[in-house]
Structure formats: C-alpha cells, structure tokens
TIRORO-640011 format. One line per field, with one value per atom (N, C-alpha, C): residue in three letters; x, y, z; atom name. Coordinates in nm, 3 decimals, always signed. Example, Ala and Ser with C-alpha at 12.3 -4.5 7.8 and 13.67 -1.06 7.14 Angstrom:
<pts>
type <- (Ala; Ala; Ala; Ser; Ser; Ser) $
c1 <- (+1.319; +1.230; +1.320; +1.285; +1.367; +1.290) $
c2 <- (-0.569; -0.450; -0.330; -0.225; -0.106; +0.003) $
c3 <- (+0.780; +0.780; +0.780; +0.708; +0.714; +0.787) $
atom <- (N; CA; C; N; CA; C) $
</pts>
This chain:
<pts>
type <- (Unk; Unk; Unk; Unk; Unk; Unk; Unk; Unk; Unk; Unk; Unk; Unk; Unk; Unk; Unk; Unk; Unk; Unk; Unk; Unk; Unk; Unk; Unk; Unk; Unk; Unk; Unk; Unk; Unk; Unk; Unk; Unk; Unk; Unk; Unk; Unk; Unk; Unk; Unk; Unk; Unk; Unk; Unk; Unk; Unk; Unk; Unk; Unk; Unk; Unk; Unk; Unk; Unk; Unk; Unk; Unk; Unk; Unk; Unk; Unk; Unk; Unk; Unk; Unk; Unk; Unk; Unk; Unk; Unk; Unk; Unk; Unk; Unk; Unk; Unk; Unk; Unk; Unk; Unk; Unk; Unk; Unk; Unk; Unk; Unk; Unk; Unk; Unk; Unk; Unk; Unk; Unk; Unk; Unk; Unk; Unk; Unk; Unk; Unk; Unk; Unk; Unk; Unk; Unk; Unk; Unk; Unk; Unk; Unk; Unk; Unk; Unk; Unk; Unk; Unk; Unk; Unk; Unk; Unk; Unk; Unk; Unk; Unk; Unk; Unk; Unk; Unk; Unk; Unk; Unk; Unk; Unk; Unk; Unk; Unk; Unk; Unk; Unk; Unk; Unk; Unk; Unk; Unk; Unk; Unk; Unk; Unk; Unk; Unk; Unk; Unk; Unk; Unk; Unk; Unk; Unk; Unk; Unk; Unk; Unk; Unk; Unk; Unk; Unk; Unk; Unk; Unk; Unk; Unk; Unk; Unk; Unk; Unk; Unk; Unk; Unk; Unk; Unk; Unk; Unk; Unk; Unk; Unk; Unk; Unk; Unk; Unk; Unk; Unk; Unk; Unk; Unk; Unk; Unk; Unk; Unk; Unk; Unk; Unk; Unk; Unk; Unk; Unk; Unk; Unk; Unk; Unk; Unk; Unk; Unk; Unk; Unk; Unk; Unk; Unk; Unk; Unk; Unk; Unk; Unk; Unk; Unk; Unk; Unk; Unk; Unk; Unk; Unk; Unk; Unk; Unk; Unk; Unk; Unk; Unk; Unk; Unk; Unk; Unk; Unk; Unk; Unk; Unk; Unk; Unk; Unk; Unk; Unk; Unk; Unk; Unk; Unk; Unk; Unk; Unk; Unk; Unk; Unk; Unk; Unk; Unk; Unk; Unk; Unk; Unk; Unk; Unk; Unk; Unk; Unk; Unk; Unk; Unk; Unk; Unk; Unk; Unk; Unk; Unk; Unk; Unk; Unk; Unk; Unk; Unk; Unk; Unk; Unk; Unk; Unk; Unk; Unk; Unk; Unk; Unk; Unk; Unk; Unk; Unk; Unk; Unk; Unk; Unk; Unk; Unk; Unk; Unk; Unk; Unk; Unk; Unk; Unk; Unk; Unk; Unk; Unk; Unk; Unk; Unk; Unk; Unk; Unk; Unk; Unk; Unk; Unk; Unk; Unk; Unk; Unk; Unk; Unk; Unk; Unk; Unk; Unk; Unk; Unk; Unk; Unk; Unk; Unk; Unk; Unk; Unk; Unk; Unk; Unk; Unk; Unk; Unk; Unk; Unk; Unk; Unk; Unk; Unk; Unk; Unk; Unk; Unk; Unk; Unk; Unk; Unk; Unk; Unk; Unk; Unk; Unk; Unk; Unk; Unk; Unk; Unk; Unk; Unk; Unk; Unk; Unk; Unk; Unk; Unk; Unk; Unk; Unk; Unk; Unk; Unk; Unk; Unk; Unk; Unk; Unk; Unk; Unk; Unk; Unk; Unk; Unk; Unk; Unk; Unk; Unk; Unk; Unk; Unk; Unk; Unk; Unk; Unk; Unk; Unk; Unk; Unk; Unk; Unk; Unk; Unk; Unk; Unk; Unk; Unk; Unk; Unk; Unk; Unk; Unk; Unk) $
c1 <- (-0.477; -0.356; -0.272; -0.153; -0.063; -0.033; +0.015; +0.104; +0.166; +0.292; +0.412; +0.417; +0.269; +0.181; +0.163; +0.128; +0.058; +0.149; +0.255; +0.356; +0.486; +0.580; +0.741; +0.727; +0.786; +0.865; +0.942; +0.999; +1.129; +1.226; +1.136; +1.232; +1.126; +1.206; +1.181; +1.132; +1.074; +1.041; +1.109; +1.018; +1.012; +0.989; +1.038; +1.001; +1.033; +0.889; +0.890; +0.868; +0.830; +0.806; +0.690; +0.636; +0.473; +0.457; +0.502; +0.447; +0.575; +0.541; +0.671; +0.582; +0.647; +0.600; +0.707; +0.633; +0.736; +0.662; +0.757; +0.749; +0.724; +0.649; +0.590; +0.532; +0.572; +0.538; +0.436; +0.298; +0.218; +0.295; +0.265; +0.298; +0.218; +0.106; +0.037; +0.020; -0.053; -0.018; +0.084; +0.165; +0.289; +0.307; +0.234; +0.191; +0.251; +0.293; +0.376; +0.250; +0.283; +0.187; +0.312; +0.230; +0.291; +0.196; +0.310; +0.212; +0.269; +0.143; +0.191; +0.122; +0.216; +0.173; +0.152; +0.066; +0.055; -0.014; +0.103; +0.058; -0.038; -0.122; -0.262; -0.262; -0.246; -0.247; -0.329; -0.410; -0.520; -0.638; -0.730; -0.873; -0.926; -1.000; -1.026; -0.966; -0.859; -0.735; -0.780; -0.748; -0.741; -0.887; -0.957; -1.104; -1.116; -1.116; -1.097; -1.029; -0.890; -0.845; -0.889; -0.945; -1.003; -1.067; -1.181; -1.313; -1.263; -1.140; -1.102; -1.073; -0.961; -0.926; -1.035; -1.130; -1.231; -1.306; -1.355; -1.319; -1.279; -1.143; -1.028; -1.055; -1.079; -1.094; -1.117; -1.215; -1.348; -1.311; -1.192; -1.138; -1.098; -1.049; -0.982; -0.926; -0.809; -0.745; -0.608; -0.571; -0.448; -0.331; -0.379; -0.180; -0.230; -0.348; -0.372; -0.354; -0.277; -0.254; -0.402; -0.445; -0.585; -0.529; -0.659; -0.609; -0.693; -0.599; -0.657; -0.700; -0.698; -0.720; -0.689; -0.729; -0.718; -0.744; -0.698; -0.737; -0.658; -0.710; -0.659; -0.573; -0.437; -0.390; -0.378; -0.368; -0.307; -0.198; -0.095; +0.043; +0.017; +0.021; +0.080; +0.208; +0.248; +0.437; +0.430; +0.376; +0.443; +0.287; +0.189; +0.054; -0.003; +0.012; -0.030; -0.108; -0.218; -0.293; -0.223; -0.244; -0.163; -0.274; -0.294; -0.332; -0.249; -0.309; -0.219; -0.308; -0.234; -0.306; -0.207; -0.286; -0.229; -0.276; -0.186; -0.222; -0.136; -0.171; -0.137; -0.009; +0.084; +0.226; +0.259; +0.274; +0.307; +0.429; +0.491; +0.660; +0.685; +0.551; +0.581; +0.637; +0.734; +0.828; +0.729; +0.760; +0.702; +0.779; +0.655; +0.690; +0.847; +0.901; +1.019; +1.104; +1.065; +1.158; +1.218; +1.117; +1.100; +1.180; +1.148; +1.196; +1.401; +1.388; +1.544; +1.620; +1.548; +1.604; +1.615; +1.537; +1.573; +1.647; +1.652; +1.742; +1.848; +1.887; +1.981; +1.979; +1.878; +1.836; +1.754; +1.803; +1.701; +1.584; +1.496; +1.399; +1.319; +1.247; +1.143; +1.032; +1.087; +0.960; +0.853; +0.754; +0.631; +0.509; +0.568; +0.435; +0.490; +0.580; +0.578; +0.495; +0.503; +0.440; +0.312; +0.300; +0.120; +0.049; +0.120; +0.057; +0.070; +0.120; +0.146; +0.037; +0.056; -0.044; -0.223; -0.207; -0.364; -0.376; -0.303; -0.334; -0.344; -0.272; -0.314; -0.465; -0.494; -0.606; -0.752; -0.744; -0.809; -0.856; -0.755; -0.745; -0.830; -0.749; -0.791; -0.978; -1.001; -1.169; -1.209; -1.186; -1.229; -1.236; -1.143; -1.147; -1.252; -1.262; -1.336; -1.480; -1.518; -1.654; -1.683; -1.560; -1.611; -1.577; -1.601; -1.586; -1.451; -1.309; -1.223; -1.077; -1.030; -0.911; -0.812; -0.716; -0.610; -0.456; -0.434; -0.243; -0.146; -0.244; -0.107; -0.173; -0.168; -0.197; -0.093; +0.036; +0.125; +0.156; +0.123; +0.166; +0.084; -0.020; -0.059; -0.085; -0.026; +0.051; +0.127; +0.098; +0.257; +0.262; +0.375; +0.376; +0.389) $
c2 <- (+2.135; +2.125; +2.008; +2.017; +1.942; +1.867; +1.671; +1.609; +1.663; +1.731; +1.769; +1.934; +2.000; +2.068; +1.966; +1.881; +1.845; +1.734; +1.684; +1.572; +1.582; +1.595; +1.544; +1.443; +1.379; +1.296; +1.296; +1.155; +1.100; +1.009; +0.937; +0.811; +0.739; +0.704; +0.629; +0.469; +0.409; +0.298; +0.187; +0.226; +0.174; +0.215; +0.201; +0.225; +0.118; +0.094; +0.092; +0.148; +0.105; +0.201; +0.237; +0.230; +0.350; +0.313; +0.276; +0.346; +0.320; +0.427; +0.445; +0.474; +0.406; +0.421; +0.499; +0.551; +0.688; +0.637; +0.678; +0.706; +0.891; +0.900; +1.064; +1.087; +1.233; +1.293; +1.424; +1.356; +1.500; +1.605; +1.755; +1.864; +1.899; +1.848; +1.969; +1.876; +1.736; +1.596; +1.529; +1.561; +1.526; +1.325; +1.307; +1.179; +1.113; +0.974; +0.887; +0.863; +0.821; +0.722; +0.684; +0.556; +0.571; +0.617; +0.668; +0.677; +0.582; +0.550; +0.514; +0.561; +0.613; +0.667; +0.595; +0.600; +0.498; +0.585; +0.559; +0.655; +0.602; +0.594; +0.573; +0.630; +0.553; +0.560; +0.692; +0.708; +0.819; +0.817; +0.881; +0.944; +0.831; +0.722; +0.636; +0.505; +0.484; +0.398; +0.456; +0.606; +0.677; +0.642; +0.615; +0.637; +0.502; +0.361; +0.244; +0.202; +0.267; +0.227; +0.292; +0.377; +0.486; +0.391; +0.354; +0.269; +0.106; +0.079; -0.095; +0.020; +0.105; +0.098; +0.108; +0.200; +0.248; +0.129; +0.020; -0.117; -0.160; -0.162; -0.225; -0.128; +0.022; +0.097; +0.032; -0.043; -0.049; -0.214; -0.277; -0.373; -0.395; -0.454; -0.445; -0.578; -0.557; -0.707; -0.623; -0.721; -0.710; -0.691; -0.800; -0.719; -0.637; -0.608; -0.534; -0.357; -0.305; -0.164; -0.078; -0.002; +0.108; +0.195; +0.219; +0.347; +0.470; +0.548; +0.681; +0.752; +0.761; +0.852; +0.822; +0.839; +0.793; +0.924; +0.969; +1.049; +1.050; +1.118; +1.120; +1.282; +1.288; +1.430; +1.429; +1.554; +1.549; +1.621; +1.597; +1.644; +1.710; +1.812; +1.940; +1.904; +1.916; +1.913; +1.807; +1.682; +1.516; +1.487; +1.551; +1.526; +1.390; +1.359; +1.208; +1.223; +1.160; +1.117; +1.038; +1.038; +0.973; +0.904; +0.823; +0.779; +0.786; +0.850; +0.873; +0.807; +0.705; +0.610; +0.625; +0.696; +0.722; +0.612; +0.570; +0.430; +0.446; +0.365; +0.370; +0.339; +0.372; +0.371; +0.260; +0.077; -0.011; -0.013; -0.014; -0.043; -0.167; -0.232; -0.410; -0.420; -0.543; -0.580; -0.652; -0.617; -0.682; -0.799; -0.871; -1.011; -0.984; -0.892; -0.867; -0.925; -0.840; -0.802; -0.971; -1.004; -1.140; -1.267; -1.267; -1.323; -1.307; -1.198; -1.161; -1.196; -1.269; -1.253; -1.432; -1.507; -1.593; -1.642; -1.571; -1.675; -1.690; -1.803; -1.897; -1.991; -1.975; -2.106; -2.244; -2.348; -2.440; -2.415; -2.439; -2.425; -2.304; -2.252; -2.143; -2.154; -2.076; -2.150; -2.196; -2.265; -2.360; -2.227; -2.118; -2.047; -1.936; -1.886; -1.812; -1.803; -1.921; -1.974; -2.011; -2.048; -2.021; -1.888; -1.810; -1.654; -1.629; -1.625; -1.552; -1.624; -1.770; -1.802; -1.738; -1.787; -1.784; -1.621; -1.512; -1.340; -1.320; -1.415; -1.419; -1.515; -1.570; -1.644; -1.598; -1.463; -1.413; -1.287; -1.200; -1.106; -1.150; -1.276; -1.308; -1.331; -1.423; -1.452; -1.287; -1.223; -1.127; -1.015; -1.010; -0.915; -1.034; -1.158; -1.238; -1.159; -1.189; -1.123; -0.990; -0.888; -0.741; -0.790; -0.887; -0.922; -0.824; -0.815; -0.736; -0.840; -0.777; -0.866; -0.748; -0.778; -0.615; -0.661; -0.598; -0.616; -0.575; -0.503; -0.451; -0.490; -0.637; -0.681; -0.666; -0.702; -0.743; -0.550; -0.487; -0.340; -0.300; -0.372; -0.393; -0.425; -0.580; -0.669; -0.658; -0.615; -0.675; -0.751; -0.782; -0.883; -0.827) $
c3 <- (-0.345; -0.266; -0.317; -0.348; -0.355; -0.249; -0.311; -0.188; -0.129; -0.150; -0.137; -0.009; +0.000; +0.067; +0.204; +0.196; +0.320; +0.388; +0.298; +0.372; +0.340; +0.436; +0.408; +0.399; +0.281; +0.229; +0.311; +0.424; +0.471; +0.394; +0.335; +0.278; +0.187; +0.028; -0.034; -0.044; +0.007; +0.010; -0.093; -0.192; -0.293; -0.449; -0.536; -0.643; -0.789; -0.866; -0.970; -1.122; -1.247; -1.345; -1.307; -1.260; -1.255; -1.112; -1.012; -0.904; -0.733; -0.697; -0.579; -0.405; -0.348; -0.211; -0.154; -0.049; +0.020; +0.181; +0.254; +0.432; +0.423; +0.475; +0.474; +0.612; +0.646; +0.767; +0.770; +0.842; +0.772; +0.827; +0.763; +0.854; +0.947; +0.946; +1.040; +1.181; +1.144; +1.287; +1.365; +1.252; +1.211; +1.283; +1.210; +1.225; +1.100; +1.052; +0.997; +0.903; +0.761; +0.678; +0.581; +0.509; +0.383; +0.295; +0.154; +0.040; -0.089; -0.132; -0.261; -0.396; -0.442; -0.609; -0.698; -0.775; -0.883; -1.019; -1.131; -1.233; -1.292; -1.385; -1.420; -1.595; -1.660; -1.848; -1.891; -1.806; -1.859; -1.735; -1.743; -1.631; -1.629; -1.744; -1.711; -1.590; -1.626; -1.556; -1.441; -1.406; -1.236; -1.179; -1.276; -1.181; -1.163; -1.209; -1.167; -1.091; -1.078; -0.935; -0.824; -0.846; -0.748; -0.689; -0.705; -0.767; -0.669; -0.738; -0.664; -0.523; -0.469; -0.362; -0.253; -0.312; -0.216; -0.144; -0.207; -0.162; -0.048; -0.063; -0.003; +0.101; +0.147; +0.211; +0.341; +0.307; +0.418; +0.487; +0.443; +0.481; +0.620; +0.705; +0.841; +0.878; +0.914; +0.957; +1.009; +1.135; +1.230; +1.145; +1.022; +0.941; +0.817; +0.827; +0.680; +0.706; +0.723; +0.667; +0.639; +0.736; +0.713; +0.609; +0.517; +0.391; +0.489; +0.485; +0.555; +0.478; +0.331; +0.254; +0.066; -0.029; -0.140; -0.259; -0.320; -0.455; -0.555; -0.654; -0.780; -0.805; -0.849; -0.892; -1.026; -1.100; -1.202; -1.210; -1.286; -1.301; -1.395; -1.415; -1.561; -1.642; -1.534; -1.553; -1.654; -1.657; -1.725; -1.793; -1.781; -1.838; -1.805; -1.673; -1.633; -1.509; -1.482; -1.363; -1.250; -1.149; -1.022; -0.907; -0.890; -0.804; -0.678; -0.544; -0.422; -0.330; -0.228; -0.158; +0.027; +0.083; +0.214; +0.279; +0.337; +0.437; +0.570; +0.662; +0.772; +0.823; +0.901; +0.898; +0.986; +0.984; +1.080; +1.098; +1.221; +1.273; +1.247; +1.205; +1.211; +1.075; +1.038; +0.979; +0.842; +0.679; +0.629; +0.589; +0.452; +0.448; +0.369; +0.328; +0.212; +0.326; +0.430; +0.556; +0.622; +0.665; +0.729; +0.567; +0.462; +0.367; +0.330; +0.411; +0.386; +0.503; +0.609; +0.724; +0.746; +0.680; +0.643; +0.554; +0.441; +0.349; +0.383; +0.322; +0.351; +0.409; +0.569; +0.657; +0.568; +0.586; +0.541; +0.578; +0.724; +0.755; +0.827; +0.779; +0.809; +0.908; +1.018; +1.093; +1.131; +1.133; +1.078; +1.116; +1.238; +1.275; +1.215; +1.134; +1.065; +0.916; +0.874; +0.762; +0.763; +0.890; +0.950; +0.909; +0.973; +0.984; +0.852; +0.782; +0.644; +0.533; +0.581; +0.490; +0.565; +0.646; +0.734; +0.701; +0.697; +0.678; +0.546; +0.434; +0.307; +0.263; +0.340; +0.261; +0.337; +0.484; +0.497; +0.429; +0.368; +0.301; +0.156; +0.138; -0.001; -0.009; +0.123; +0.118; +0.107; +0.184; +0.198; +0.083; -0.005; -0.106; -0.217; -0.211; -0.315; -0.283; -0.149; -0.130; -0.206; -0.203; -0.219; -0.407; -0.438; -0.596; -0.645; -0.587; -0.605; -0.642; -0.732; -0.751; -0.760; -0.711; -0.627; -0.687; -0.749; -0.809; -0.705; -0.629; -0.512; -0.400; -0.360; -0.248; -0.124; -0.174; -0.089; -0.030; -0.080; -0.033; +0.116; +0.106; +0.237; +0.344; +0.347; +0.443; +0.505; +0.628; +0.744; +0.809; +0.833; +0.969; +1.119) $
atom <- (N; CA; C; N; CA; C; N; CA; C; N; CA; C; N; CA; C; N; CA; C; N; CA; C; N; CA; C; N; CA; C; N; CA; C; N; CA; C; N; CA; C; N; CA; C; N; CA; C; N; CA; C; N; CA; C; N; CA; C; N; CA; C; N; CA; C; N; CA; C; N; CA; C; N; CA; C; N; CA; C; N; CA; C; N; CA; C; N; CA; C; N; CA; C; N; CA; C; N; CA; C; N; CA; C; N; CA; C; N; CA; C; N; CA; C; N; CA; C; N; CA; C; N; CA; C; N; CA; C; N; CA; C; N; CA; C; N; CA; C; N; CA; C; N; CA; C; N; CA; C; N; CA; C; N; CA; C; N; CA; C; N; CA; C; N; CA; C; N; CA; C; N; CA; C; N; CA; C; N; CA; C; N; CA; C; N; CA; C; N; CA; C; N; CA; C; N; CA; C; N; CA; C; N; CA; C; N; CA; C; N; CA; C; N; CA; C; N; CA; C; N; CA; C; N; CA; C; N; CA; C; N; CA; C; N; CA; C; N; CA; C; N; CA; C; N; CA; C; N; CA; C; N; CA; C; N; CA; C; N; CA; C; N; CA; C; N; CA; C; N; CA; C; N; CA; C; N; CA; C; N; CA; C; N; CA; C; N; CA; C; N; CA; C; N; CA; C; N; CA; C; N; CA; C; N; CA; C; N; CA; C; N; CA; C; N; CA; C; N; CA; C; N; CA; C; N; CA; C; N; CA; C; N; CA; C; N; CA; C; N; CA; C; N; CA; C; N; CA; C; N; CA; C; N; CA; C; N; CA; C; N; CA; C; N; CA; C; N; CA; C; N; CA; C; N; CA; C; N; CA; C; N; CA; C; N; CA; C; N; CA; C; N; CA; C; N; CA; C; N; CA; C; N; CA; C; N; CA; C; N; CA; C; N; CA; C; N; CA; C; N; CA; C; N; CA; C; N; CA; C; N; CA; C; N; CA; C; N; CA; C; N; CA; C; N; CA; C; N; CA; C; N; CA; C; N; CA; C; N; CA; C; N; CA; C; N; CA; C; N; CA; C; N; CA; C; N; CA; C; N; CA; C; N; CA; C; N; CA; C; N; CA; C; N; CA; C; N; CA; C) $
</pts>
C-alpha cells in the first residue's frame, strides 16, 4: 500500500533536498500525524535509519513527539528508497515557532530557555543511553 493510500496530505511543512515533512490526515481515523520522508542513497542507508528510528521509537517525553509508525518504500518512478516516519500530530508550538516570535526582543524569557534547554539535555541523556546519535533531533521537539 502506498502513503498517498492511507493519508491526505493537508499541508507541507517543510522541505529540504532529501527530506520533506507533511501535516497528513489518515483516511480511515481520520486522525492528524505528521510525516516525514527521508530519501535514503540506496537499501543500505534505508535500513540504518530504519534501525536508528526504531530506537527513538521507544522514547517518551512531554515535548518529544510519539512515532506511530516507521517503514521503508520504494519509488519505481525516481528508483530511490524513502524512509516514512509517522509521528504524532502536537498543536503545541515548535522551537522555529517560539524563535520567530521573539526575534527582535533583547531578552528571552529565562523559563523559556529553561524548558528548551532542560527538554534538550533530557532527550539528549536519553538517546546517549540507547548509544544513538539522531540528525533529525529537532523534528521531534515541541514546545
């Protein structure tokens, strides 16, 4: 079964050269996630990230984003592997969000900068334990 089978696409998130986040609506729960795609050089590449997320899976924290679901597709069409990472859909505001809403102010407020650090350096102990080092940390942070 295809993504595109099991979720509307609402809105683009984000996108870079190899990987794009989308706001998606299942059809059948019709329940909110995001996804994020991430193209993968070849089978090897797909099965290592496979491999780190599953990991991260089993993680849990108040601003960390639950992965509901994780696999690998392959594209015909472009001959490339995809990593697809369904995660949980928060209304809460991320750090981009909160970073844009400040600038310009001189000062940031001291318990804002609390939380962000204190949710980053729990995340961080926490992925040290599972011996995991993650390039897309911040994709799963909210505030």
């Amino acid at each position: 079964m295809r993504i595109h089978e099991i979720y509307d696409i609402t809105t683009v998130l984000g996108e870079t050269r190899h990987t794009k986040s989308e706001l998606a609506v299942h059809k059948f729960s019709e329940e909110t996630f995001v996804i994020k795609r991430i193209e993968c050089k070849d089978e090897q590449h797909a099965n290592d990230a496979f491999e780190e997320v599953l990991k991260i899976k089993s993680f849990r924290h108040e601003l960390f984003a639950e992965i509901k679901n994780v696999f690998i597709q392959w594209d015909e069409g472009v001959s490339t592997f995809y990593l697809y990472i369904i995660k949980q859909y928060m209304k809460m505001p991320n750090l981009s969000s909160y970073i844009k809403m400040y600038q310009g102010q001189r000062l940031i407020p001291l318990s804002f900068v609390e939380r962000v650090l204190s949710s980053v350096a729990d995340i961080l102990f926490k992925m040290a334990e599972l011996n995991l080092i993650h390039r897309f940390l911040f994709f799963f942070i909210t505030l």
